[in-house]
matplotlib code that plots the C-alpha trace (Angstrom):
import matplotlib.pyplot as plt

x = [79.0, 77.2, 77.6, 75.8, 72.9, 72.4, 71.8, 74.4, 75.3, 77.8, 80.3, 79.7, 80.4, 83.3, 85.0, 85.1, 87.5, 89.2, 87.9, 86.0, 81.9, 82.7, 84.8, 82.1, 79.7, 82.3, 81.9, 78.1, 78.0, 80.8, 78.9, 75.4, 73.8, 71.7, 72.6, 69.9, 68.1, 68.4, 64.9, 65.5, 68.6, 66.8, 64.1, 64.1, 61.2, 59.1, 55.2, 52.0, 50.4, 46.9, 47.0, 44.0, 42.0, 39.8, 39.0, 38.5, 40.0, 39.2, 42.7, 42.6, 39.4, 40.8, 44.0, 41.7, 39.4, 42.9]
y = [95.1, 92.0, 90.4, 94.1, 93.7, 90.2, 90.5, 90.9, 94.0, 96.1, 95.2, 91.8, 92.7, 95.1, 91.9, 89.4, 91.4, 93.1, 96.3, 98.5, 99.1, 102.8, 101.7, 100.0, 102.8, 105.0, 102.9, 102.2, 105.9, 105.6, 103.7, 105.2, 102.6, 103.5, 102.4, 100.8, 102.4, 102.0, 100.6, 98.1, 96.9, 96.1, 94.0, 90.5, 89.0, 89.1, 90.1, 88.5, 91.8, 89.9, 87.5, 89.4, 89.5, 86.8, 86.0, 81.9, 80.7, 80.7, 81.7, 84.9, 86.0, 86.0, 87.7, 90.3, 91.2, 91.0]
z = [61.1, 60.2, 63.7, 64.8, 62.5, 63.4, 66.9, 68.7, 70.9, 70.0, 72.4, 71.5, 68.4, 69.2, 71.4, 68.7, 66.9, 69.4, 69.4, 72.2, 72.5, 71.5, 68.4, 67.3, 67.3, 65.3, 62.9, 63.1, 62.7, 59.7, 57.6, 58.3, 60.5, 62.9, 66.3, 68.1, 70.7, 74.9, 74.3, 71.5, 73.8, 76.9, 75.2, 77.0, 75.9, 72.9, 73.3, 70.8, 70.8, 69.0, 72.1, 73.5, 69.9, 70.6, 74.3, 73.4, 76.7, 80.1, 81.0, 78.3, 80.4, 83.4, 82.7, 80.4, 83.4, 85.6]

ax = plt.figure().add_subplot(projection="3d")
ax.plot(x, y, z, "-o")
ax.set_aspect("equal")
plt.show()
């Protein structure tokens, strides 16, 4: 479960010891971890959600009136 909570997908997971992506929710399940979410999986990129906070280059204005 460790491998899970650090990152890696379940089958990931599930594959370094052999076992099937479903196996490994079972077990999620088994020991009361939440599995994460179709939306927390498909996350490719992380976003600076105060990048916008203070318009201090020409580039942030543009994209801002963009």
């Amino acid at each position: 479960m460790a491998v899970y909570l650090a990152g890696a997908s379940r089958r990931e997971a599930a594959a370094m010891f052999g076992y099937s992506g479903d196996a490994c929710l079972k077990a999620l399940k088994r020991r009361g971890i939440t599995p994460r979410s179709y939306e927390e999986v498909c996350i490719r990129y992380s976003v600076d959600e105060t990048f916008f906070d203070c318009i201090d280059t020409e580039e942030k204005a543009y994209w801002l009136g963009f």
